[in-house]
C-alpha positions in Angstrom: -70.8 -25.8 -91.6 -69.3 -26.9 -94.9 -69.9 -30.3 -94.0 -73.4 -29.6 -92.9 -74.0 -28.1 -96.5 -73.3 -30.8 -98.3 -75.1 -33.1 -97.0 -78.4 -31.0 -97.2 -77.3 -30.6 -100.8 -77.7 -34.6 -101.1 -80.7 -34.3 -98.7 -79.0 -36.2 -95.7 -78.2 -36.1 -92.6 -75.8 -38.2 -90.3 -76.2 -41.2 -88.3 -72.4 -41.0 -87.0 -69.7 -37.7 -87.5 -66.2 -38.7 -86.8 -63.1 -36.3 -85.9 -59.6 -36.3 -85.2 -58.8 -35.2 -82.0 -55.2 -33.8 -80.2 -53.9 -31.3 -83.2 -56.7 -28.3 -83.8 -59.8 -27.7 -83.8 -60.7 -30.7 -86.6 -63.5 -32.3 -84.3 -64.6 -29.3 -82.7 -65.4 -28.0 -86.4 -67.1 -31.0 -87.7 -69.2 -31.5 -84.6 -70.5 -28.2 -83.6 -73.3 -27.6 -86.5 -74.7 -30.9 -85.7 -74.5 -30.7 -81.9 -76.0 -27.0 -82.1 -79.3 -29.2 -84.1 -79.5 -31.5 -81.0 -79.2 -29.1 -78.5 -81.6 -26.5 -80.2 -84.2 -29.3 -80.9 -83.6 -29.0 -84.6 -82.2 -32.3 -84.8 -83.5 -34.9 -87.6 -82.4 -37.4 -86.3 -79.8 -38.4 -83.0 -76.7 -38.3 -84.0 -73.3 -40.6 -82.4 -70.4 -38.3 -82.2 -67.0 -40.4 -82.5 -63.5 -38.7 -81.4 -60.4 -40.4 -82.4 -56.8 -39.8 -82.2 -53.8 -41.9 -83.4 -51.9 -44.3 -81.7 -48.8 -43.5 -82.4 -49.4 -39.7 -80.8 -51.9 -40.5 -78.4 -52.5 -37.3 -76.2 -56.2 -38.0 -74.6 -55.8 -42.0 -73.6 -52.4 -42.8 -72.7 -49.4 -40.9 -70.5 -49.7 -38.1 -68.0 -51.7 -35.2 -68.0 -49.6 -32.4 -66.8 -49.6 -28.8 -66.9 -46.5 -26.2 -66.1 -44.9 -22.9 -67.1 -44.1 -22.3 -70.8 -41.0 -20.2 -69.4 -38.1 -20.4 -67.8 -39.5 -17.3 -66.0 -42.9 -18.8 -65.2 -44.3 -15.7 -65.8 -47.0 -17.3 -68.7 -49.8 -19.4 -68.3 -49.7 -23.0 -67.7 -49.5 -24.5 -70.9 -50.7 -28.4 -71.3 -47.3 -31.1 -71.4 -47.1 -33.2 -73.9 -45.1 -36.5 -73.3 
């Protein structure tokens, strides 16, 4: 939202919104507002949303994607692995 603010403040509106991806919830929060417009028909303009995530931590392009027990119990809920 605070994003979205200041550009109305400068009277603009994006053509691309880049966010990190594989720590929290940084491209979640950037792209939401502006997704919401396109999917609402409020939209100025369409809009390229870009996810990207470093290379040296790579969680979403490169290794395995496994889930298991976050006990030794396995009495919680599977929890994503990390490699």
């Amino acid at each position: 939202m605070e994003a979205k603010k200041q550009l109305e403040a400068m009277d603009e509106y994006p053509d691309y919104v880049i966010g990190y991806v594989g720590g929290s919830s940084n491209f979640s929060g950037i792209v939401q507002p502006f997704y919401y417009d396109i999917v609402s028909k409020k939209a100025e303009k369409e809009v390229e949303f870009i996810a990207v995530e470093p290379t040296a931590c790579s969680t979403l392009t490169k290794g395995t994607y496994t889930y298991d027990h976050g006990d030794a119990a396995r009495l919680t809920p599977l929890l994503r692995c990390t490699p």
